[in-house]
C-alpha positions as CSV (number, residue, x, y, z in Angstrom):
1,X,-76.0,74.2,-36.3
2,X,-73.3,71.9,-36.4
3,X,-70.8,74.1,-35.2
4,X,-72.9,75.4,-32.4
5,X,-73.2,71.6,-30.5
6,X,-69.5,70.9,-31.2
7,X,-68.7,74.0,-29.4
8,X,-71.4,73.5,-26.4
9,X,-69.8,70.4,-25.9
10,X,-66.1,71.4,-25.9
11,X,-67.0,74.0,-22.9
12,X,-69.6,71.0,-21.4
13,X,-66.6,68.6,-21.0
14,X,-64.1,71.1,-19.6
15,X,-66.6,72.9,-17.1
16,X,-68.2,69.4,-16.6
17,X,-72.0,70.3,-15.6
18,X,-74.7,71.7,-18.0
19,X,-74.8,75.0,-15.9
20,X,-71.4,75.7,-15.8
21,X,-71.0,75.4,-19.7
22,X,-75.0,77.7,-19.8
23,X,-72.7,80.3,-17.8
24,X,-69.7,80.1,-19.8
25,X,-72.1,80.3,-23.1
26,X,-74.4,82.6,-21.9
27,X,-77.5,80.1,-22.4
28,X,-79.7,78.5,-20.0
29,X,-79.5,74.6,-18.4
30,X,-82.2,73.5,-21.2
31,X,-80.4,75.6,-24.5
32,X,-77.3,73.3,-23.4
33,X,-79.0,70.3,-23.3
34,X,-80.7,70.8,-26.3
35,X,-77.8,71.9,-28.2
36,X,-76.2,68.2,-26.9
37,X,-79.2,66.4,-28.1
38,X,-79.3,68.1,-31.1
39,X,-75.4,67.1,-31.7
40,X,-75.9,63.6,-30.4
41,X,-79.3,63.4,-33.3
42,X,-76.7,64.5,-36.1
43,X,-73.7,62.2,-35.1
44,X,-75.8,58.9,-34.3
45,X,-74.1,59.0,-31.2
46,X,-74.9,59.2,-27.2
47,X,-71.8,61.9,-26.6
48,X,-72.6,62.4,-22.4
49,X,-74.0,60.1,-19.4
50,X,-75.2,61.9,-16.3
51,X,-72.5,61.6,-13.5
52,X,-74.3,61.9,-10.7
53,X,-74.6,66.4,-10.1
54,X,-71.9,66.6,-13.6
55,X,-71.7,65.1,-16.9
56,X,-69.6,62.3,-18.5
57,X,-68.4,62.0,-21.9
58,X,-68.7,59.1,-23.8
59,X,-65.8,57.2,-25.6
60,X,-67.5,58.0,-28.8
61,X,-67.5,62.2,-27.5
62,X,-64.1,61.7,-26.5
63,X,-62.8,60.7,-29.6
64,X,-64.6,63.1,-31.2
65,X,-63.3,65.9,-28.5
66,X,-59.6,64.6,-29.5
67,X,-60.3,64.8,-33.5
68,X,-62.2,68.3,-33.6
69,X,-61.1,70.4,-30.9
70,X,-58.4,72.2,-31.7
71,X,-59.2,72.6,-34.9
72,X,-62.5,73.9,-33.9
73,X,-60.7,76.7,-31.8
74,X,-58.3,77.4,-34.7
75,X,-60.9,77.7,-37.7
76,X,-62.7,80.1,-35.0
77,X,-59.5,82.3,-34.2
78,X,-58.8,82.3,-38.1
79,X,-62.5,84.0,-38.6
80,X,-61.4,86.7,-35.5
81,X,-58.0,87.4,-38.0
82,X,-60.6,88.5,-40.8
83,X,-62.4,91.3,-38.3
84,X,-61.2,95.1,-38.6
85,X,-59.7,96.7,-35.4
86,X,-60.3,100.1,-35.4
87,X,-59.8,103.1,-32.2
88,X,-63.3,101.9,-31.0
89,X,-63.2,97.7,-31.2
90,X,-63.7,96.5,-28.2
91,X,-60.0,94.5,-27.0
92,X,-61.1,91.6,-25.1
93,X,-58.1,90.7,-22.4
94,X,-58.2,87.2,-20.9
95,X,-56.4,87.4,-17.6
96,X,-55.2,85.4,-14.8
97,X,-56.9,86.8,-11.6
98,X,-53.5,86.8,-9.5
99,X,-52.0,88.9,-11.9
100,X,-54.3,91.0,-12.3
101,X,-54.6,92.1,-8.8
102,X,-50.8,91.5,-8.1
103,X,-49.2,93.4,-10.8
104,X,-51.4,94.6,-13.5
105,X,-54.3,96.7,-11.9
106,X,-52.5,100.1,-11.2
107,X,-51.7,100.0,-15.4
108,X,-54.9,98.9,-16.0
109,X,-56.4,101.8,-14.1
110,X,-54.3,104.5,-15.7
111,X,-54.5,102.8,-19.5
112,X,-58.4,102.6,-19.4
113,X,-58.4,106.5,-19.7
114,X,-56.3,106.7,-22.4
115,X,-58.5,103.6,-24.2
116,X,-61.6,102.8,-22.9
117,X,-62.7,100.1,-24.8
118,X,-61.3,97.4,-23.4
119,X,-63.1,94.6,-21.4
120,X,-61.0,92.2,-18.5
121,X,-62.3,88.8,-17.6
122,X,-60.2,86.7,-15.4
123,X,-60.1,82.6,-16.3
124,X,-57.5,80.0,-15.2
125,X,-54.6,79.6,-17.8
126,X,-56.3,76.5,-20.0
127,X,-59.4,78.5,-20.5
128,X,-57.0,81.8,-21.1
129,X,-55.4,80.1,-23.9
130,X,-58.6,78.1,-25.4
131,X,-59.9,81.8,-25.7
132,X,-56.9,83.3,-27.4
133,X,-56.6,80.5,-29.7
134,X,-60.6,81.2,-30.6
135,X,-60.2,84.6,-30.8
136,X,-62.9,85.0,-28.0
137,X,-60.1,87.0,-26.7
138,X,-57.8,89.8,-28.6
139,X,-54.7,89.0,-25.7
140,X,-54.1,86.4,-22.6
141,X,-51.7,87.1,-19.6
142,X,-51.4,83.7,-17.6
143,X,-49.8,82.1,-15.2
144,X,-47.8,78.4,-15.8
145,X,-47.2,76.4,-17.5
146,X,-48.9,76.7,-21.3
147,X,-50.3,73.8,-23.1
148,X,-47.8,72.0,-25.7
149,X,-48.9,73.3,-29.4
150,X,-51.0,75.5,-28.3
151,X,-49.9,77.4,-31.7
152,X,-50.1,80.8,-30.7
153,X,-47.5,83.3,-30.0
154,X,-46.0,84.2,-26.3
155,X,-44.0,86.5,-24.8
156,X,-41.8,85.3,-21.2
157,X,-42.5,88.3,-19.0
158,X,-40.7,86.5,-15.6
159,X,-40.8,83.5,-13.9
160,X,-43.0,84.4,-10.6
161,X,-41.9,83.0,-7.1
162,X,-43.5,81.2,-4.3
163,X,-43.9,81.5,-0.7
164,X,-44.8,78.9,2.3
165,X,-47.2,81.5,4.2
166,X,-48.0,80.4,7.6
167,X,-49.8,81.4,10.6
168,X,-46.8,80.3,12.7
169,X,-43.2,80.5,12.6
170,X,-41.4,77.6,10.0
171,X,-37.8,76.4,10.5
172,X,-38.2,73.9,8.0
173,X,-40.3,73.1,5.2
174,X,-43.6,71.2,6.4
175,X,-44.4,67.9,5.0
176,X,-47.8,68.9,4.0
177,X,-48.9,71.9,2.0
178,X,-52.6,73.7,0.6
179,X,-51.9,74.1,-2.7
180,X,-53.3,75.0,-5.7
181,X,-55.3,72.5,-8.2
182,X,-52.9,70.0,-9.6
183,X,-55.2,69.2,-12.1
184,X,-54.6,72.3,-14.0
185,X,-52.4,71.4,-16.6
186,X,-50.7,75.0,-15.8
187,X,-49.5,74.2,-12.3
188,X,-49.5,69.7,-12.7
189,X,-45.1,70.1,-12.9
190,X,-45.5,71.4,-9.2
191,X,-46.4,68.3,-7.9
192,X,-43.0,66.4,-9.6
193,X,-41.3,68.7,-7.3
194,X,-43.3,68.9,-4.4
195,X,-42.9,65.3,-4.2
196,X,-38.8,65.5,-4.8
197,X,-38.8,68.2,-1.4
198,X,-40.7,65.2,0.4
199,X,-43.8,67.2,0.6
200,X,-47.8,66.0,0.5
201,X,-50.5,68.2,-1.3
202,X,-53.1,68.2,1.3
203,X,-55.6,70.2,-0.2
204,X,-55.9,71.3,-3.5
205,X,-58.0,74.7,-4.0
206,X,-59.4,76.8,-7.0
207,X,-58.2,80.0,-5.4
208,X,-54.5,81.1,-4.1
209,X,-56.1,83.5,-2.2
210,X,-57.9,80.9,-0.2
211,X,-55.0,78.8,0.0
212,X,-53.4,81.9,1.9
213,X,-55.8,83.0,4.0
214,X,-56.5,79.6,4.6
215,X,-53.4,79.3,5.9
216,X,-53.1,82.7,8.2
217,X,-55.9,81.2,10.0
218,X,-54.1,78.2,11.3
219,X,-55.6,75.7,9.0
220,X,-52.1,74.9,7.0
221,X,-49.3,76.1,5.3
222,X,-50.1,77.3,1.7
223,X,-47.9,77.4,-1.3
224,X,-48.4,81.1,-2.7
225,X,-47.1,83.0,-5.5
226,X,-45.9,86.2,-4.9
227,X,-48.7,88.2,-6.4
228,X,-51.1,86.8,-4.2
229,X,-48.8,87.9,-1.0
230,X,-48.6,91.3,-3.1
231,X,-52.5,91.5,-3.3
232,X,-53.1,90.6,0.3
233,X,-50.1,92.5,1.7
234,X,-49.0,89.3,3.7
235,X,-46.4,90.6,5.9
236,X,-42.8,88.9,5.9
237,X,-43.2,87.3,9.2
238,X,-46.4,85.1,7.8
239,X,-43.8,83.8,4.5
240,X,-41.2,81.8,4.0
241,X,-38.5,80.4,1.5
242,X,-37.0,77.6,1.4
243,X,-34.7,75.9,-1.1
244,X,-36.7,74.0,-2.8
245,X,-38.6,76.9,-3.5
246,X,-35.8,78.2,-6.0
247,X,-36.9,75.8,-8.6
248,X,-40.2,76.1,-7.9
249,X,-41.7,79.4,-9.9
250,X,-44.4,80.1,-12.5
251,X,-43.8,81.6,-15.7
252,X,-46.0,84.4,-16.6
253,X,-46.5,85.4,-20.6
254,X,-48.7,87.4,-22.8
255,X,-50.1,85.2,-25.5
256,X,-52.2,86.7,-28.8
257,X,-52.5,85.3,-32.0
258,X,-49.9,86.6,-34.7
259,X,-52.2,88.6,-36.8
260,X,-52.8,90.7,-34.0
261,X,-49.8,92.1,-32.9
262,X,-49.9,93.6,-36.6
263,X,-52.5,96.0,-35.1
264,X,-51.0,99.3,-33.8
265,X,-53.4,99.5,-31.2
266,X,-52.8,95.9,-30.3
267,X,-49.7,96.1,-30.2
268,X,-48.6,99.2,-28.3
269,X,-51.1,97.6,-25.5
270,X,-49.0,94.3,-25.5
271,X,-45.4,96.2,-25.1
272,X,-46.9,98.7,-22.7
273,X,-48.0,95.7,-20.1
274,X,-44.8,93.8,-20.8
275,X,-43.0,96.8,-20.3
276,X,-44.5,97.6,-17.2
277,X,-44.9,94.1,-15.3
278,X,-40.9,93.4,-16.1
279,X,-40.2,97.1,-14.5
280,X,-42.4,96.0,-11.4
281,X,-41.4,92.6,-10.9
């Protein structure tokens, strides 16, 4: 089907290897690949060029990336809209990991006996929204900075703080920090003011948490957000603020699509969790 290859390669070009996008899509190496070959038959068009181990798109599957996509994850949360939600659907929450294991795990444990149908996977905050937008997932809580348009609805829980963690005493911030990817179009405004504080991304990791203990091994100081020092119970002689840090937060929301919060079910789960992180926080 049509819509099948458009969709393989929306997830091929943002997990960028034919494995990565099998995982995401629950298919093997070969049912990507054919799906792409099957898409690049119907167009009349070569859409990917291997890329040494990854994939890259073509102009031509670029364009077509640009004209389709989100309109592709629109016309496939519109279908989700059209599903009854009764006591036993299952609710699908998209999460970020760091707040999960920062903030929202002791509700999460408690809520799960009151409503056990409900199933967590943790993404990075693109793939979060992507998912709420397609209706892949009934409600996203996320980290950064959202994508412009994304066209679905959010609610500001806090803006999350950083620390400089370090394995040895700081008087001053360091010219060089591990931070997270900068790539991410959640977190690319912390490199504007990482650069204003005179400070050099040295390395650029997937994972906060090995940023930090990264860092309380010597390696070198890490930009951390709070949840992560939470998670990890840092103590307050490995962290540090500085001013430039005061400028420097995250905003966390809860994102779902509007027909949703209609739901009773959906949502008494979305004011219980926003409820709950602003009375932590």
């Amino acid at each position: 089907m049509l819509l099948e290859g458009i969709e393989t390669l929306l997830v091929l070009a943002r997990e960028g290897t034919m494995s990565k996008a099998g995982s995401r899509l629950y298919l093997s190496q070969s049912a990507v690949s054919k799906r792409i070959a099957k898409l690049e038959k119907r167009m009349g068009k070569k859409l990917i060029e291997p890329d040494g181990r990854r994939i890259k798109l073509t102009p031509d599957a670029r364009q077509l990336i640009a004209a389709v996509g989100p309109g592709f994850h629109e016309l496939k949360g519109l279908i989700a809209d059209q599903l009854e939600v009764d006591d036993h659907s299952l609710i699908r929450l998209a999460c970020s990991e760091t707040l999960v294991a920062g903030y929202l795990a002791p509700l999460l444990g408690e809520y799960v006996r009151q409503d056990p149908y409900l199933s967590l996977s943790t993404h990075h905050t693109p793939v979060i929204v992507e998912k709420v937008q397609s209706g892949e997932a009934t409600l996203g809580i996320c980290a950064g900075y959202l994508p412009a348009q994304h066209g679905i609805q959010a609610i500001h829980l806090f803006d999350e703080p950083f620390k400089i963690v370090s394995q040895t005493p700081l008087t001053q911030p360091p010219t060089a920090l591990l931070t997270n990817d900068l790539v991410n179009t959640a977190n690319t405004y912390q490199a504007g003011l990482l650069q204003n504080a005179g400070i050099v991304p040295l390395m650029q990791m997937d994972s906060y948490t090995a940023a930090a203990q990264l860092a309380l091994n010597g390696v070198a100081a890490a930009l951390v957000p709070m949840s992560t020092i939470r998670t990890l119970n840092i103590p307050d002689s490995h962290c540090f603020h500085f001013e430039f840090l005061d400028t420097l937060t995250r905003p966390v929301n809860i994102c779902y699509r509007q027909k949703s919060y209609q739901v009773p079910r959906i949502r008494k789960l979305i004011e219980t969790i926003a409820d709950f992180v602003q009375a932590t926080v």
